[in-house]
VOFI-346645 format. One line per field, with one value per residue: residue in one letter; chain; x, y, z of N, C-alpha, C in turn. Coordinates in Angstrom, 3 decimals. Each point is the difference from the previous one (the first is absolute). Layout:
! residues N
code [A;...]
unit [A;...]
neast [X;...]
nnorth [Y;...]
nup [Z;...]
caeast [X;...]
canorth [Y;...]
caup [Z;...]
ceast [X;...]
cnorth [Y;...]
cup [Z;...]
END
This chain:
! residues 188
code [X;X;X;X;X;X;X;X;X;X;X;X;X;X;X;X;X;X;X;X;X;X;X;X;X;X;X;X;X;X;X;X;X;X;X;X;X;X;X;X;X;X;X;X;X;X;X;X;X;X;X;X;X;X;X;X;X;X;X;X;X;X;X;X;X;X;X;X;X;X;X;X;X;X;X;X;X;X;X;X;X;X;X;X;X;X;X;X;X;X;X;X;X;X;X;X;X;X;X;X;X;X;X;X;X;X;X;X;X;X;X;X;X;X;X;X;X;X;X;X;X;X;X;X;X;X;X;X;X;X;X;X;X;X;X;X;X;X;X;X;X;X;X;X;X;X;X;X;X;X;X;X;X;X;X;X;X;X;X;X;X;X;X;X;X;X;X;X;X;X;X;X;X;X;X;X;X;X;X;X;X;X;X;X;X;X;X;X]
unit [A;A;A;A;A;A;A;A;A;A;A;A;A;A;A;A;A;A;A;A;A;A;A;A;A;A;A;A;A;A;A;A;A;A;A;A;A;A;A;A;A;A;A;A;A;A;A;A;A;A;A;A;A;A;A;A;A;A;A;A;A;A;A;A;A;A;A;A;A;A;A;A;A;A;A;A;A;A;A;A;A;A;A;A;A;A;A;A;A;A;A;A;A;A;A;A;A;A;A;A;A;A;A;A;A;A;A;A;A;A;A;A;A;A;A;A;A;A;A;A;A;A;A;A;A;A;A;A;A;A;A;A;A;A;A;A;A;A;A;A;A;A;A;A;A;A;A;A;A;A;A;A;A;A;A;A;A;A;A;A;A;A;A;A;A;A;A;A;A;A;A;A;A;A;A;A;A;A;A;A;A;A;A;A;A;A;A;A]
neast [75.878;0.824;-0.562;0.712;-0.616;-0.179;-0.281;-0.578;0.148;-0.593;1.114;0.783;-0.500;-1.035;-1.468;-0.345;-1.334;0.806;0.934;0.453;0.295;-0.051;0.284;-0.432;-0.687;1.004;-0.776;0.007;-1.985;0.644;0.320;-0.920;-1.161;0.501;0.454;-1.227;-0.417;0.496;0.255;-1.119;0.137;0.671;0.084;1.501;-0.782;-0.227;-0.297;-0.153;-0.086;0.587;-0.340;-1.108;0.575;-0.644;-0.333;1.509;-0.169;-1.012;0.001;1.380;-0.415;-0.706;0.998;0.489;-1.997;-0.294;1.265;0.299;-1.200;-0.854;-0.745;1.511;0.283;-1.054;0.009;0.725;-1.632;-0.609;1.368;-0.519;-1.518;0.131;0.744;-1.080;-0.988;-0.216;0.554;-0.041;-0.153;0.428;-0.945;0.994;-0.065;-0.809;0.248;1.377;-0.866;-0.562;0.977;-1.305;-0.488;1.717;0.433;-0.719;-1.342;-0.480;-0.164;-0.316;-0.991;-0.962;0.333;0.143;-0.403;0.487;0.993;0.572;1.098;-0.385;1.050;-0.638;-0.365;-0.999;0.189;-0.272;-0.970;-0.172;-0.709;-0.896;-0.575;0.388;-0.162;1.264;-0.751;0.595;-1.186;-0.153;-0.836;-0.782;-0.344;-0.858;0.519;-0.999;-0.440;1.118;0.987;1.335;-0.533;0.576;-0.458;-0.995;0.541;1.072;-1.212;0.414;-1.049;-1.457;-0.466;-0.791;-1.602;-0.485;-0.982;-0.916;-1.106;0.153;-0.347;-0.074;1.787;0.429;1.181;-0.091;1.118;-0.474;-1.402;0.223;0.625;-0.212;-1.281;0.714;0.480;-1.366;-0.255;1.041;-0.228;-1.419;0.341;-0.069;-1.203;-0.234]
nnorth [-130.605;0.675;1.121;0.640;-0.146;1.016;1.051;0.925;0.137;0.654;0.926;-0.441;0.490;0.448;-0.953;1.188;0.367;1.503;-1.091;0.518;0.008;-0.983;-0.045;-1.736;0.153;-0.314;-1.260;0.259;-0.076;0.910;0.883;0.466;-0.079;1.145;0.777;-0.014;0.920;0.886;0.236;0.252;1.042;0.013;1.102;0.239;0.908;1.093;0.766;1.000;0.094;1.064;1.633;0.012;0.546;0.629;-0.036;-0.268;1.299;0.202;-0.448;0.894;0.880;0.340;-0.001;1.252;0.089;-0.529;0.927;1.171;0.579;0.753;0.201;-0.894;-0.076;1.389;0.265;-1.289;-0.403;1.599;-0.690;-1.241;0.076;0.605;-1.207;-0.453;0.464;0.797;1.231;0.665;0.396;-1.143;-0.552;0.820;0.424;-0.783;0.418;1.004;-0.229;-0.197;1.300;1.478;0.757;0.251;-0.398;1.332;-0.143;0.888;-0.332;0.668;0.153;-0.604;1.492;0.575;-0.466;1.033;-0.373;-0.322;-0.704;-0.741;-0.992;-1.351;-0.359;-0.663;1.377;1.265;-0.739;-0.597;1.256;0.099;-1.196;0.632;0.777;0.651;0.861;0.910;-0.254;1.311;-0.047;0.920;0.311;0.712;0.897;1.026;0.816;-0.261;-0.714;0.305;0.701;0.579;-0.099;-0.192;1.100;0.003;-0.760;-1.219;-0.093;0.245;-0.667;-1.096;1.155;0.393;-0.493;0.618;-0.411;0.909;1.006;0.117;0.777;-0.398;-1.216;-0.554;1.040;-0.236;0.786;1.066;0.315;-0.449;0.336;1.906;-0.089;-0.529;0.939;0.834;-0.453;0.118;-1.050;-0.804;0.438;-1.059]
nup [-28.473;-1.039;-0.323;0.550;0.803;-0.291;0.904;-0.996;1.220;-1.001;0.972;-0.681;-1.180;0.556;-0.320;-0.489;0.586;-0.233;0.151;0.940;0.378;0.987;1.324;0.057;1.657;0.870;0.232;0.852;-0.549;-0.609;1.156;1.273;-0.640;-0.670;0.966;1.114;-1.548;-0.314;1.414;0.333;-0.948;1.122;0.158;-0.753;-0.258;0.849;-0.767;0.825;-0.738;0.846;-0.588;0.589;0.324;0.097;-1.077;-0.440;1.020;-0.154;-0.963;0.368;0.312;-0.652;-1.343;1.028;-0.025;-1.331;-0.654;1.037;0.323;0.830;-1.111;-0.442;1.263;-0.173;-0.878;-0.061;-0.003;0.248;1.047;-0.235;0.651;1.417;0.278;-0.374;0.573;-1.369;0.349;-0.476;-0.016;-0.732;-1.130;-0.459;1.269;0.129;-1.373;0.220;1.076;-0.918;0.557;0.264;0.009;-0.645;1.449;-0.103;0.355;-0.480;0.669;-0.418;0.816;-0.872;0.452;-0.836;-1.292;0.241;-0.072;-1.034;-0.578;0.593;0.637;-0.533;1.158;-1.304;-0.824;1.184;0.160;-1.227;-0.340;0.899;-0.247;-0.927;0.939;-0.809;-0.392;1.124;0.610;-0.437;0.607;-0.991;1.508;-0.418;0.526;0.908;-1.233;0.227;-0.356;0.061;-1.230;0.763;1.195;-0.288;-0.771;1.324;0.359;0.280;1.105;-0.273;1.611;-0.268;-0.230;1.055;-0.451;0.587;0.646;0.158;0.174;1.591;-0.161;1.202;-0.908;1.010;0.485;1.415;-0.361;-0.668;0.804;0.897;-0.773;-0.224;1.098;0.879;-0.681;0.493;1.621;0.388;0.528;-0.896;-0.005;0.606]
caeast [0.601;1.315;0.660;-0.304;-1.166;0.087;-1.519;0.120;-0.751;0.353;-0.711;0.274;-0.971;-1.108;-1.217;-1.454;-0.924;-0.695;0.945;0.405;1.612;0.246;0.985;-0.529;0.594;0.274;-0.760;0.481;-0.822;0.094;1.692;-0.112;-0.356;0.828;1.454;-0.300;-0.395;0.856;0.654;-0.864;-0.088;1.836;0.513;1.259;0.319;-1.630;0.804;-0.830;0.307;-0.231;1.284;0.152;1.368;-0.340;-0.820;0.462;0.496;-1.147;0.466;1.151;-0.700;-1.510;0.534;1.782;0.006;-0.507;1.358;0.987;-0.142;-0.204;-0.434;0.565;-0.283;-1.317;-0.320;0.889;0.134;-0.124;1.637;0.406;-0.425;0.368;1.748;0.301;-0.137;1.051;-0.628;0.869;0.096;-0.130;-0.375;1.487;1.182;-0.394;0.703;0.751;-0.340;-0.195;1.183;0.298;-0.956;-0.050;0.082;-1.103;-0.922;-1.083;-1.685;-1.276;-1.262;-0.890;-1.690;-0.795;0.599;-0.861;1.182;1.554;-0.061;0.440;0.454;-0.443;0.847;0.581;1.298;0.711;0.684;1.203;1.181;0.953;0.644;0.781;0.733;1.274;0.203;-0.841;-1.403;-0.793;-1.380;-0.378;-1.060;-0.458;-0.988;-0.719;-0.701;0.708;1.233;-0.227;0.276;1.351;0.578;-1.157;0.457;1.052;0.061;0.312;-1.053;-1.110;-0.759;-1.357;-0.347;-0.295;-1.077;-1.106;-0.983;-0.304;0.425;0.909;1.624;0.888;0.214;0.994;1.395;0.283;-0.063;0.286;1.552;-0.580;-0.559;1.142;1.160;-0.538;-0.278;0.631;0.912;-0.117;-0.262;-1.345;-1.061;-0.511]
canorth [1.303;-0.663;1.184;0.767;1.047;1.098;0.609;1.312;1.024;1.055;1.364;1.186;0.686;-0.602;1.342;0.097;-0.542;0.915;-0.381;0.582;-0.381;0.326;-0.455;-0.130;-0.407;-1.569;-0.461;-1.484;-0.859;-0.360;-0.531;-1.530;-0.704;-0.801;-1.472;-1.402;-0.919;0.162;-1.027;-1.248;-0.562;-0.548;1.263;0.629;1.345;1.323;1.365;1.213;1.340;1.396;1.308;0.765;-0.456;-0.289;-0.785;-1.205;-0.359;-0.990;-1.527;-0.531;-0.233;-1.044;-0.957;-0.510;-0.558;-1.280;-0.998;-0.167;0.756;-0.913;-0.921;-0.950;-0.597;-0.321;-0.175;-0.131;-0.569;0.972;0.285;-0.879;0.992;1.442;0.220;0.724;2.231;0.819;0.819;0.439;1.405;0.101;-0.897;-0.432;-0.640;-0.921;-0.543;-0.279;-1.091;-1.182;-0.342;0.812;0.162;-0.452;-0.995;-0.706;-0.476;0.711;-0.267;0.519;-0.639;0.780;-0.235;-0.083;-0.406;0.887;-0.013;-1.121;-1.308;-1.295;-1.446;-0.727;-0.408;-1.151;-0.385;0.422;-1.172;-0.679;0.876;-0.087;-1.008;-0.091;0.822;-0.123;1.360;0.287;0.445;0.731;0.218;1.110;0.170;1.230;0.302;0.515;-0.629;-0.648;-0.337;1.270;-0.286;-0.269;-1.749;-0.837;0.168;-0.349;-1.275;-1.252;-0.714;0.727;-0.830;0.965;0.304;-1.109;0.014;-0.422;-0.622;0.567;1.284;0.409;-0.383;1.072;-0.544;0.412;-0.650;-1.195;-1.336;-0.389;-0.475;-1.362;-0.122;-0.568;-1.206;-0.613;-0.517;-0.311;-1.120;-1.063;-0.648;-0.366;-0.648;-1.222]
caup [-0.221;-0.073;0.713;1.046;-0.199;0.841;-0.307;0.644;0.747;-0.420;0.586;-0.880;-0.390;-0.180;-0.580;1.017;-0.410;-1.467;-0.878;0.547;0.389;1.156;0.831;1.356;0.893;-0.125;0.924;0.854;-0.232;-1.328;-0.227;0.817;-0.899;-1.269;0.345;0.423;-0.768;-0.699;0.376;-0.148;-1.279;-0.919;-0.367;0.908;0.151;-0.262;0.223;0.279;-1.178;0.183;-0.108;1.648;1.047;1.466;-0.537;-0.083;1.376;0.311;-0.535;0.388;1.775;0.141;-0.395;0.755;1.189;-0.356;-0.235;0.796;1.560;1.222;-0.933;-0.497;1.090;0.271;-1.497;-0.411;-1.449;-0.768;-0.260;-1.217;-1.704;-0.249;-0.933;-1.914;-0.357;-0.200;0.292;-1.294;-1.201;-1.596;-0.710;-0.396;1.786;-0.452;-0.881;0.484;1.179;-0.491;-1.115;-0.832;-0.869;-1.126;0.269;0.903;-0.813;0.854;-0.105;0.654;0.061;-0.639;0.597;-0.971;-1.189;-0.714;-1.482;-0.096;0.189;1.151;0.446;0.736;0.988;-0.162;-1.219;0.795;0.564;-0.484;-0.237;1.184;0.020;-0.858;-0.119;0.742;0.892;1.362;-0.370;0.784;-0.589;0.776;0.582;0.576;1.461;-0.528;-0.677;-0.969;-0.898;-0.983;-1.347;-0.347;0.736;-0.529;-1.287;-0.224;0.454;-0.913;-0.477;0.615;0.460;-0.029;0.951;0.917;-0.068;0.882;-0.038;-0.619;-0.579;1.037;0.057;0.932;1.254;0.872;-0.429;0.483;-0.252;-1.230;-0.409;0.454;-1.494;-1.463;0.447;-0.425;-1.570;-0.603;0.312;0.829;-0.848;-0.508;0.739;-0.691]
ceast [1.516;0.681;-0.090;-1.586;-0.376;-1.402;0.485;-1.729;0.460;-1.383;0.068;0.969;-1.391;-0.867;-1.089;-0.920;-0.333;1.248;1.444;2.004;0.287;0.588;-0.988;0.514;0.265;-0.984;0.665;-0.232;0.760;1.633;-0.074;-0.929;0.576;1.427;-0.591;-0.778;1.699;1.145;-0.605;0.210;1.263;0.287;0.898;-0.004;-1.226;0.830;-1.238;0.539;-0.511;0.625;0.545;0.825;-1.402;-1.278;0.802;0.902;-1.216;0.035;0.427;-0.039;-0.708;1.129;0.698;-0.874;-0.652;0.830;0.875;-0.471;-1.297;-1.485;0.265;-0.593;-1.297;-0.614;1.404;-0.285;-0.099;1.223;-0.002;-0.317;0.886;1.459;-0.003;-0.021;1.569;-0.400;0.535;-0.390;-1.289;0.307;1.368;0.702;-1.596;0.189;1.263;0.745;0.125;0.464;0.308;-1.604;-0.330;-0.378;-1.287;-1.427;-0.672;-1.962;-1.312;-1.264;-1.044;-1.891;-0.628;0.476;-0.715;0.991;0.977;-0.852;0.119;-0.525;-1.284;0.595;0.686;1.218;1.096;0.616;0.899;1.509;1.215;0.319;1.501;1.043;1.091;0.553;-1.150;-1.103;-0.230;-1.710;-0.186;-1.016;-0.546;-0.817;-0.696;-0.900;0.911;1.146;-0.292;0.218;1.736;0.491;-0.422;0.660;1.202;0.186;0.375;-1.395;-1.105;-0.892;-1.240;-0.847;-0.382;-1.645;-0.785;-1.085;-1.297;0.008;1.111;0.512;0.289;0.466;1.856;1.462;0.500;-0.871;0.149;1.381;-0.394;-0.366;1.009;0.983;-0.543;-0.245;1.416;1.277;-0.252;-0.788;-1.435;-0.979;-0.035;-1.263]
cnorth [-0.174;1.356;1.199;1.190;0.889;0.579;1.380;1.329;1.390;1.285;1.176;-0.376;-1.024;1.447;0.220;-0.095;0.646;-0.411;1.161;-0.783;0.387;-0.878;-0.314;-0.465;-1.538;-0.388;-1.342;-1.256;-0.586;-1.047;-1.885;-1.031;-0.217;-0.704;-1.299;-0.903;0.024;-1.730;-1.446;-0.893;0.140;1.678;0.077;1.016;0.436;1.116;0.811;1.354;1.226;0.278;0.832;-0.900;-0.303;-1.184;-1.336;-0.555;-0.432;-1.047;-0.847;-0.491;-1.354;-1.603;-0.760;-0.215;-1.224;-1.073;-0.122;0.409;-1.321;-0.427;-0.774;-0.901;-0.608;-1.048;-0.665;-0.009;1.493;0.597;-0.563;0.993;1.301;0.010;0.235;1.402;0.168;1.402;0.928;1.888;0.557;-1.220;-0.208;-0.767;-1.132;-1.037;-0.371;-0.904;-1.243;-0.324;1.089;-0.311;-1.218;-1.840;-1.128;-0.194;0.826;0.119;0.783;-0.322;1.263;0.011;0.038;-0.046;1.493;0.476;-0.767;-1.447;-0.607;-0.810;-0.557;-0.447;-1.978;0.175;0.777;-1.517;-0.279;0.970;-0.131;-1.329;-0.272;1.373;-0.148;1.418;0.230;0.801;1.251;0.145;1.511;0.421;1.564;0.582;1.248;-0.546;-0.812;0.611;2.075;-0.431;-0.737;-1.350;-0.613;-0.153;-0.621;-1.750;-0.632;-0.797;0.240;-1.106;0.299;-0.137;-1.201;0.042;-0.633;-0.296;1.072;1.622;0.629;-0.501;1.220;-0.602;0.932;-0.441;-1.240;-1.452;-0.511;-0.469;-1.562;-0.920;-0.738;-1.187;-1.076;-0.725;-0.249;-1.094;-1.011;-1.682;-0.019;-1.290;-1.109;-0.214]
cup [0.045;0.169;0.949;-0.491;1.275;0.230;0.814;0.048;-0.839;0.525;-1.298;-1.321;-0.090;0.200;1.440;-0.555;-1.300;-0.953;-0.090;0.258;1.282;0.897;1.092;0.972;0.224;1.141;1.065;-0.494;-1.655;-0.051;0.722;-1.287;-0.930;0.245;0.103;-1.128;-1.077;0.480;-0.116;-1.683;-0.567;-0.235;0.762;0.659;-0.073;0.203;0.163;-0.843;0.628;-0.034;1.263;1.089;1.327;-0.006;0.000;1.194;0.871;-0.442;0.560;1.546;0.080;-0.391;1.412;1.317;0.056;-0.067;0.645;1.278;0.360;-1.131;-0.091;1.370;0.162;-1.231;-1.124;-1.962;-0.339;-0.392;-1.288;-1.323;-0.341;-0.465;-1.089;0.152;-0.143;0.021;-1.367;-0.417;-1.057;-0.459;-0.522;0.630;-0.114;-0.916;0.339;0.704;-1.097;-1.808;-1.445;-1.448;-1.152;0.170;0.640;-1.146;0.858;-0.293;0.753;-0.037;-0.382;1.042;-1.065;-1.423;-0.936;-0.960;0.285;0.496;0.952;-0.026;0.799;1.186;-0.103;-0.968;0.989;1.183;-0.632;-0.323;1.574;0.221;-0.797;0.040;1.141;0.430;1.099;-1.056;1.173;0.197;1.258;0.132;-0.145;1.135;-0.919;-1.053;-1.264;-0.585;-0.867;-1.356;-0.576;0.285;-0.924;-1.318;-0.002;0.217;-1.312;0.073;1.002;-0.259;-0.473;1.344;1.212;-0.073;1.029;-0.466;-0.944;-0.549;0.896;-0.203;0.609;1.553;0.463;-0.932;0.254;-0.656;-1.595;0.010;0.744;-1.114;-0.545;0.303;-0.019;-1.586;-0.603;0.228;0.770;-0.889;-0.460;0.931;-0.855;0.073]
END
């Protein structure tokens, strides 16, 4: 991987279950797993995307006692994961962070392929192997990414397929998945 890649937790805009546009709550469980895989697979940065102030002062809490309060002591490696959380707003002050829209490569993950195109995760390898701008990839909570994100990406992963008809895995562990496929080396 030759350039900065990022992963973001998006609360909003994402859908409910009747396809809807809505704002979910942030979870402890979501922010502690995905730093510790996000970091694990080379990611600079995790940003937690909410609109609600009190929603991103929980974050922030949970961030300053892993990283700086009496967490860091008990538990030194969950300090390691948790320096990336960025805590942010809006998907813009995300971008921003990593240099302004125009600048970044933004990517979303598809639960499901039920229109538009996407990326195998072997030609998405190489795309990030070769790329010299920071890569965003975005996560949806609730039942997924709203129409718009999705519309506004530069490139849409395809789905994560299971074993067989059930797909309804967790945020966490699809984002695990995707880093996995998309940076860790190859098995011999």
């Amino acid at each position: 991987m030759t350039a900065r890649l990022a992963v973001a937790l998006v609360h909003h805009p994402v859908l409910d279950r009747q396809g809807d546009t809505v704002t979910t709550a942030m979870t402890n469980l979501d922010l502690h797993d995905i730093a510790r895989s996000a970091r694990t697979f080379g990611a600079s940065d995790f940003f937690i995307v909410h609109p609600i102030e009190a929603q991103r002062a929980l974050a922030t809490r949970i961030y300053e006692h892993w990283v700086q309060g009496s967490g860091k002591k008990r538990i030194p490696d969950r300090a390691t994961a948790l320096e990336i959380v960025r805590v942010v707003a809006s998907l813009d002050d995300a971008y921003a962070a990593l240099g302004g829209r125009s600048e970044v490569d933004v990517w979303t993950t598809a639960a499901s392929a039920r229109s538009g195109s996407v990326t195998s995760y072997a030609e998405a390898r190489g795309v990030l192997s070769r790329s010299v701008r920071p890569t965003c990839i975005l996560f949806g909570t609730g039942w997924g990414l709203a129409a718009e994100v999705i519309a506004g990406a530069d490139l849409r992963l395809e789905p994560i397929r299971g074993a067989g008809a059930y797909n309804h895995l967790s945020v966490r562990a699809a984002c695990a998945i995707t880093l996995d496929r998309l940076v860790a080396p190859a098995a011999d």
